[in-house]
N, C-alpha and C positions, 0 to 999 in steps of 0.2 A: 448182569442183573444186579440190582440193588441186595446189601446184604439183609439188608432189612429184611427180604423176603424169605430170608433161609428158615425162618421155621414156617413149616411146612400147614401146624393145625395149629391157628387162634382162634377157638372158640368159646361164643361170647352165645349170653341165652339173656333171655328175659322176659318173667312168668307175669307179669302185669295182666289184672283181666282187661280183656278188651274185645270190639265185636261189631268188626266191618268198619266202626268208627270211634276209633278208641277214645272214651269219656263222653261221647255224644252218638247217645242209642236213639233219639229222636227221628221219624221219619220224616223229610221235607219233600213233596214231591207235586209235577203239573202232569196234566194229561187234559186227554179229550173223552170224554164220556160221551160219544153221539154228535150231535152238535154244540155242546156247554164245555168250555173251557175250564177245568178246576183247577185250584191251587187247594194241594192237601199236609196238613201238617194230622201228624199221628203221635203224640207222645206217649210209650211205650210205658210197662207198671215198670216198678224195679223189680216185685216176684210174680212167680208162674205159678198158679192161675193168678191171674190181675185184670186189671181193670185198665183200657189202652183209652186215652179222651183224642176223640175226632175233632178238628174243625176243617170245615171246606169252603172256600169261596170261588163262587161262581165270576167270571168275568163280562159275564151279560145278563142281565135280568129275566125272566120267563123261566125259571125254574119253579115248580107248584112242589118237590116233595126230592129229596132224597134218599133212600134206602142204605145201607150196608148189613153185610155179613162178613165172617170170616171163616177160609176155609183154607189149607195145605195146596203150598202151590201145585207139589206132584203126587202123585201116589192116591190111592183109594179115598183119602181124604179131602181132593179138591174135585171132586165126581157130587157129594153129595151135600150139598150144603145146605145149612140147617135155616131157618126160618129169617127173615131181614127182619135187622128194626130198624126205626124210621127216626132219622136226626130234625132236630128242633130248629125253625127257620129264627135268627135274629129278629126282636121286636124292633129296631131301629133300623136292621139292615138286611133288606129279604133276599140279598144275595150271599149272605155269611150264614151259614149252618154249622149245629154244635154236635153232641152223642157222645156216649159212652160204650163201650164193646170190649166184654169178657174175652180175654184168652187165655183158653183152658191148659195148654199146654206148649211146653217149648218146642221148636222147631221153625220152620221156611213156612211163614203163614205167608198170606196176602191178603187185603181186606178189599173186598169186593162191592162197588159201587155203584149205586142204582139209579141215576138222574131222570127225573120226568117232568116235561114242562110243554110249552104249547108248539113249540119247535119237535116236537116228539120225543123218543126215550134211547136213552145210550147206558153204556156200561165203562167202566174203568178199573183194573184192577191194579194195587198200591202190593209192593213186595214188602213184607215186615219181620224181620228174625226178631221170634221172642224167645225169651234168655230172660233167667232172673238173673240179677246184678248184685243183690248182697241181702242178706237179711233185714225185714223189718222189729226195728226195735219196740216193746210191749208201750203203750200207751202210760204214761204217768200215772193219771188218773186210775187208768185200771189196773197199775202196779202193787198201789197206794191201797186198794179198795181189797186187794188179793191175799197182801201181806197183811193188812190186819184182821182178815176172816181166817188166815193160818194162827196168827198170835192167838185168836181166839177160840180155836181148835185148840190147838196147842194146848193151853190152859182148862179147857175146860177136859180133855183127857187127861190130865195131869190129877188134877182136882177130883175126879172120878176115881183115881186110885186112890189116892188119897182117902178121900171118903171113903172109903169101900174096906179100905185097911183098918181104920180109924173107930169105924161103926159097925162094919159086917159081924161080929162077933157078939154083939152085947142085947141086952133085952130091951124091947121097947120102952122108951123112956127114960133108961137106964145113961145119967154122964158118963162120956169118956176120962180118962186119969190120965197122968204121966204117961205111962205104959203105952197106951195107946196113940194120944199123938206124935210121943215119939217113933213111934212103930208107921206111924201115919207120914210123918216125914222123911223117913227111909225110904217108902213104899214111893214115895212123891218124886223122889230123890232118882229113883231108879228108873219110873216110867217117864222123866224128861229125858234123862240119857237114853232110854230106848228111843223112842222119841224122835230126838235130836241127830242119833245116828242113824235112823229111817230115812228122815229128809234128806240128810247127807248122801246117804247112798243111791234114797231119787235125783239127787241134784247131780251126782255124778252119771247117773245112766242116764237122765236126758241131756246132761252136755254129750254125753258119746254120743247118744242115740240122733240126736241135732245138729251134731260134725260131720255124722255118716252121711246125713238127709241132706244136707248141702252143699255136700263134696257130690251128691248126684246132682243135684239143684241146681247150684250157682252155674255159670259158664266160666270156664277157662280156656284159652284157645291153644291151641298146640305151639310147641315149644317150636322157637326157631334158631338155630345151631349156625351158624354163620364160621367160614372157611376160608382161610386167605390162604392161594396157592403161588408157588414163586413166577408163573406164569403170568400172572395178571389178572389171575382169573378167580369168582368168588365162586363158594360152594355154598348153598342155604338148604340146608336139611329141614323138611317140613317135619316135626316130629308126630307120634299118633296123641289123640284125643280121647278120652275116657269119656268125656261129655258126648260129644259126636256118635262112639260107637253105640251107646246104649240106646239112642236114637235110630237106629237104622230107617225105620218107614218117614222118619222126617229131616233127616237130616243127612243124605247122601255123603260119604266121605270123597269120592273122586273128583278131581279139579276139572272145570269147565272153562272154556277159553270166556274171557272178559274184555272186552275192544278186540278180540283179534289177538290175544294174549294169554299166555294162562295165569302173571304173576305178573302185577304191576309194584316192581320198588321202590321204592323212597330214601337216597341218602341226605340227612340232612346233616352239617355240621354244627356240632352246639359245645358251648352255650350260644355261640355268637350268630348262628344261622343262617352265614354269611355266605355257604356251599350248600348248592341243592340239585340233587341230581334225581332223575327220572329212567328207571331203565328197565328192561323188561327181561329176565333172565328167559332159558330156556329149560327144558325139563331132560333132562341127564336121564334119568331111572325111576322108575316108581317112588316120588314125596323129596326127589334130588334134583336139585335146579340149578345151571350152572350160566355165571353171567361172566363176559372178556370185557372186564373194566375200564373204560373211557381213560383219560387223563383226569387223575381225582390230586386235588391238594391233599397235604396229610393234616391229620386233626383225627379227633374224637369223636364220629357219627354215633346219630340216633338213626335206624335204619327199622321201614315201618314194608311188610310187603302184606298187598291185598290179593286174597285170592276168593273164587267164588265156587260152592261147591254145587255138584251135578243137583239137588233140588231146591237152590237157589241161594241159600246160606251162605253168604260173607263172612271171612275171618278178617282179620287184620293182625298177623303175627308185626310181634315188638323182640330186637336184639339191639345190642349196641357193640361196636366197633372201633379197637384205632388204626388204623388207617395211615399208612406210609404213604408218602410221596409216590406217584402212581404217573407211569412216561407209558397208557398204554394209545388201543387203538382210536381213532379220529368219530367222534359221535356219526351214529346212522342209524338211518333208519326212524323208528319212533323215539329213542331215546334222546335227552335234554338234560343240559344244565345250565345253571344261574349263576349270577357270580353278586351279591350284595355287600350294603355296609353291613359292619355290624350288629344287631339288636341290641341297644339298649336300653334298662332300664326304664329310663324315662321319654322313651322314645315318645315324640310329638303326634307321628301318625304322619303319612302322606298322600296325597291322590296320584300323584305322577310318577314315573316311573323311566328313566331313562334306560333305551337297550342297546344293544351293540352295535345298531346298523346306525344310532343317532334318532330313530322315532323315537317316539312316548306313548306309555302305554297310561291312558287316563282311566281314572277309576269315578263315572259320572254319577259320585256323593251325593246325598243329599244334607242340607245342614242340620245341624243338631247330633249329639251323641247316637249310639249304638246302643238296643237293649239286650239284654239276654233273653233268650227262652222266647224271642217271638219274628216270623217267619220275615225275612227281609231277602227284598231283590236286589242284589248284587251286581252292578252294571258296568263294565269297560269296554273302550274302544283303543286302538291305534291311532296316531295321529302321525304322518312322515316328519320325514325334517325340514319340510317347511310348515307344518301346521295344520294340514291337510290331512282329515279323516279319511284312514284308507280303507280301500272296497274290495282290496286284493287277501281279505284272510281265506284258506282253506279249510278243510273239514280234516281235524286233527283227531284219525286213530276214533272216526266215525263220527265225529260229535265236533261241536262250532269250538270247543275249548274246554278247558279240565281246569278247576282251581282247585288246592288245596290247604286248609284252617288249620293251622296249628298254634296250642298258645305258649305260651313265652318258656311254662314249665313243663312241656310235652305233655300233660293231663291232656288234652285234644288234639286228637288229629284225624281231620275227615278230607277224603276224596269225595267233590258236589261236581256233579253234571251240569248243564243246561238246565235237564230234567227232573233233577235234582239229585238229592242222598244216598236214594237206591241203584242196586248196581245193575247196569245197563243190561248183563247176564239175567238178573232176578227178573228184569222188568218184562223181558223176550218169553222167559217158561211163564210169567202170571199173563201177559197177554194171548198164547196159544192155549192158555186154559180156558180162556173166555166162553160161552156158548156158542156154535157156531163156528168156532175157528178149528178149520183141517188142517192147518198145515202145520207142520211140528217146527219146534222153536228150534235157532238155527243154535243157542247159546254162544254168538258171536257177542253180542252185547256191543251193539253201537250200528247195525246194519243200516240203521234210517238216521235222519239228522233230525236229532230234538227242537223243540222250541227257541227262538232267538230270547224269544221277551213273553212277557206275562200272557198277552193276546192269545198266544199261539201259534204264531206266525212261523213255518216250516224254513230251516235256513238253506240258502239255496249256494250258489258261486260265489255270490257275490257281495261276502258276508261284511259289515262295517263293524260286528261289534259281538258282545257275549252277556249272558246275564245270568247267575244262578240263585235259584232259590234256598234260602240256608237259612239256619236263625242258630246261632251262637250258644251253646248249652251254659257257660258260665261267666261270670262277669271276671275281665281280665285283659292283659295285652296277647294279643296277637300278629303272627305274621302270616300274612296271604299270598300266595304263587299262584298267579292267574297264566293260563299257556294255552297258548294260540299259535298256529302255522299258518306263514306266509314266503309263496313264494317257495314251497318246497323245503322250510326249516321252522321251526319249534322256538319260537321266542318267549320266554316269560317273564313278566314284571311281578315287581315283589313290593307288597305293601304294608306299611303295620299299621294298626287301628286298635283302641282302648275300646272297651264293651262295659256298659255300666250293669 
C-alpha cells in the first residue's frame, strides 16, 4: 500500500453555510396538479419569518384561479392548514401566475397548490426548506432618519441639564453669572458622558443580544469530518447541528434514504474540475459513513455530500480534501466518474461533449446568453458514434438523469432532477400528505420516473434525452455534469456555460 496512506486521520471540515444547495436556496420545481401541468419557481426570503414570491406557469390554458398555502411537510403542522390565498393571473399571459407567501418559521415547509379550471381541480405539493441565510441590513434611509432623532435626543438631554444646573437655583428673572454657567458646563459636560456611555453599553448588549438571536436564526449545516484510511476507504463523520436540534417538531435529525441512498457524494477536483466523481457511501454507525473508493487521481477535492432528513430537510455538507493517488476497487453499482479538460478561466462554453464509448452527449441550447435568477429548461440528448440520437438511456438511481451546477468558485452547487431542485425524498413525504393519500411515503426518493420535458410527459424505456428545470442564482462561469445510464453504466458529459 502506498505510503502516502500511512497517516491514518486526515481531517479536513468546512463550516460554509449552505442548505440542500449550497448558494442557491431557490426552489425550481414541475409537477401535475390534477390535470394542469406546472412549472413552479419559489424564491425563498433570506430571513425567517419572510416573505417567499411564487410564480407558476401552467403549460395548458383553462386554468380560472390558483390557490396556495403553506404548511410542514410532517408532523402536526401539515394536518392543519391555514386559510389559501389566491395568486394573481398575468395580464398578458393567463397561463403565468404571480403571489406572495409569508413563512413564519424555519423548518421542512411545503407549499401547497390549489389549481382550478374547466378540466377540474388538482393539488400539488412543492417541498421548501426555509432557513434564514444572514441578516438583513437597516435601510439607509431609515439609518439616516434614526441617527439624527438620537443626535437630537442626545442634545436636547444634554441641554436639559444644562439648563436646570444653570437656572434651577436663581429667582425669576434673575441673569445667570459666571458661577453659573460655568457650573452649567460641568453639569453639560457630565450628562454627555452619561449619555454617551449609556448608548455604549446599549450598543454592546444588542450586538450580544443579536449574535445570540442569529446563532439561533441563521442555518449552519453540520460539520463534515472527512477520513482517509490506509484501506482505500473514506470515513465522513456527519457532525451534530444546533440549528437542527432546537427544531425538533420541524426538522427531524435521522437520515432518510434519497434515490435508494442515504448519502449522495460529490468529489470534485479543483481548481481545475477536471475529476468528478459520484459515489454513495454507506452508513458505518449512527452520523458515520464509510465509502471503498474507486480509482481517484490525486489532487485537492472540494467534496460536497447531500443528505435528506426524516421530515424532509436537505443538508448539503461542504469539506475539502487532498487526495493521494488512489489504485482502489473498479466503479459499481450507482456510482460514476468523469474525467474532463481543465476549467478555465476564460472558458468559451460548449454544447458537446465527447464520452468514453465515442458518443456525444449534446446539450440542445438555445441562442443567446444565460440569465440568472430565471427558470430555464435544460435540455440534452446522446447521439452514438455515428450521429444517431440514441433511445437506449435507462432510468438512473430512479430518475431519466441527475445534473449537477457548480460555479467556477464553488459559491454554487446544486443537485436538479428532471423534476427539479427538490429532493426526490422531500417530494415522496409532501406528496403522501396530500388529501386523500393512504399510503405512507416510501422516502426512497426517485420510485416513479419524473417528467422528460416541460409537458409532462412520463419517461418510459425508451428514453432519447433529459431536461431540467433550474435557473442559475448568480451571474458567473459554470461547470455542468449531466449523467445518464446507458446500457447498464453511468456516462456523464461535462459542460461549461457563462451566466450574465
Amino acid at each position: 500500500m502506498d505510503r502516502r496512506f500511512a497517516i491514518l486521520f486526515v481531517i479536513l471540515l468546512l463550516g460554509a453555510p449552505c442548505l440542500a444547495h449550497v448558494g442557491s436556496p431557490d426552489v425550481y420545481f414541475q409537477g401535475d396538479a390534477g390535470p394542469y401541468h406546472l412549472a413552479v419557481t419559489i424564491r425563498t426570503p433570506q430571513m425567517i419569518p419572510g416573505v417567499a414570491e411564487i410564480e407558476i406557469r401552467s403549460s395548458e390554458p383553462g386554468i380560472r384561479n390558483v390557490k396556495i398555502v403553506p404548511l410542514y411537510i410532517v408532523g402536526p403542522g401539515s394536518k392543519y392548514p391555514p386559510p389559501p390565498d389566491s395568486l394573481l393571473p398575468s395580464k398578458d399571459d393567463p397561463q403565468f401566475f404571480t403571489g406572495k407567501l409569508w413563512l413564519m418559521a424555519s423548518g421542512s415547509w411545503q407549499v401547497r397548490i390549489e389549481a382550478d379550471g374547466g378540466r377540474g381541480a388538482g393539488t400539488l405539493a412543492v417541498p421548501v426548506p426555509a432557513f434564514a441565510r444572514n441578516t438583513q441590513p437597516m435601510q439607509k434611509d431609515l439609518g439616516a432618519l434614526l441617527t439624527g432623532l438620537m443626535i437630537l435626543l442626545v442634545l436636547a438631554i444634554v441641554s436639559i441639564f444644562g439648563a436646570a444646573r444653570r437656572e434651577g437655583q436663581l429667582e425669576p428673572g434673575q441673569p445667570s453669572g459666571p458661577p453659573q454657567k460655568r457650573a452649567a458646563r460641568i453639569a453639560m459636560a457630565i450628562a454627555l458622558a452619561i449619555v454617551l456611555g449609556l448608548l455604549s453599553l446599549g450598543g454592546w448588549w444588542w450586538k450580544v443580544a443579536a449574535a445570540e438571536r442569529a446563532q439561533q436564526m441563521i442555518y449552519k449545516p453540520p460539520q463534515l469530518l472527512v477520513s482517509l484510511l490506509p484501506s482505500s476507504k473514506m470515513l465522513l463523520r456527519v457532525g451534530e447541528s444546533a440549528w437542527h436540534t432546537r427544531r425538533p417538531e420541524a426538522v427531524s435529525t435521522k437520515i432518510i434514504l434519497d434515490h435508494g441512498h442515504l448519502m449522495n457524494l460529490f468529489l470534485i477536483r479543483v481548481p481545475q474540475m477536471d475529476r468528478f466523481y459520484h459515489l454513495h457511501p454507506t452508513e458505518d454507525k449512527g452520523g458515520v459513513f464509510v465509502d471503498d473508493l474507486p480509482p481517484i487521481s490525486a489532487g485537492h477535492y472540494q467534496i460536497f455530500a447531500d443528505i435528506v432528513r426524516e421530515s424532509g430537510f436537505p443538508d448539503t455538507l461542504v469539506a475539502e480534501a487532498d487526495i493521494p493517488e488512489i489504485h482502489g476497487q473498479p466503479l459499481a453499482g450507482d456510482d460514476s466518474a468523469a474525467i474532463a479538460p481543465a476549467l478555465a478561466p476564460d472558458a468559451p462554453g460548449n454544447i458537446e461533449f465527447l464520452l468514453p464509448d465515442g458518443a456525444r452527449m449534446v446539450w440542445e441550447r438555445q441562442p443567446g446568453p444565460l440569465r440568472a435568477n430565471q427558470l430555464l429548461w435544460l435540455r440534452f440528448h446522446v447521439q452514438d458514434a455515428h450521429g444517431i440520437t440514441a433511445t437506449d438511456l435507462e432510468p438512473y438511481m430512479g430518475m431519466s438523469g441527475h445534473a449537477e451546477f457548480v460555479r467556477s468558485d464553488l459559491s454554487v452547487f446544486a443537485h436538479v432532477h428532471p423534476d427539479g431542485s427538490a429532493s426526490m425524498a422531500a417530494v415522496e413525504l409532501a406528496e403522501a400528505s396530500l388529501p386523500g393519500k393512504t399510503n405512507a411515503p416510501t422516502a426512497s426518493g426517485g420510485n416513479s420516473m419524473p417528467g422528460m420535458d416541460m409537458g409532462g410527459k412520463r419517461a418510459s424505456s425508451h428514453l432519447t434525452g433529459v431536461a431540467f428545470p433550474y435557473g442559475f442564482p448568480k451571474p458567473g462561469l459554470y461547470r455542468v455534469f449531466v449523467q445518464v445510464k446507458r446500457v447498464g453504466r453511468v456516462e456523464t458529459g461535462v459542460f461549461d456555460t457563462w451566466v450574465k
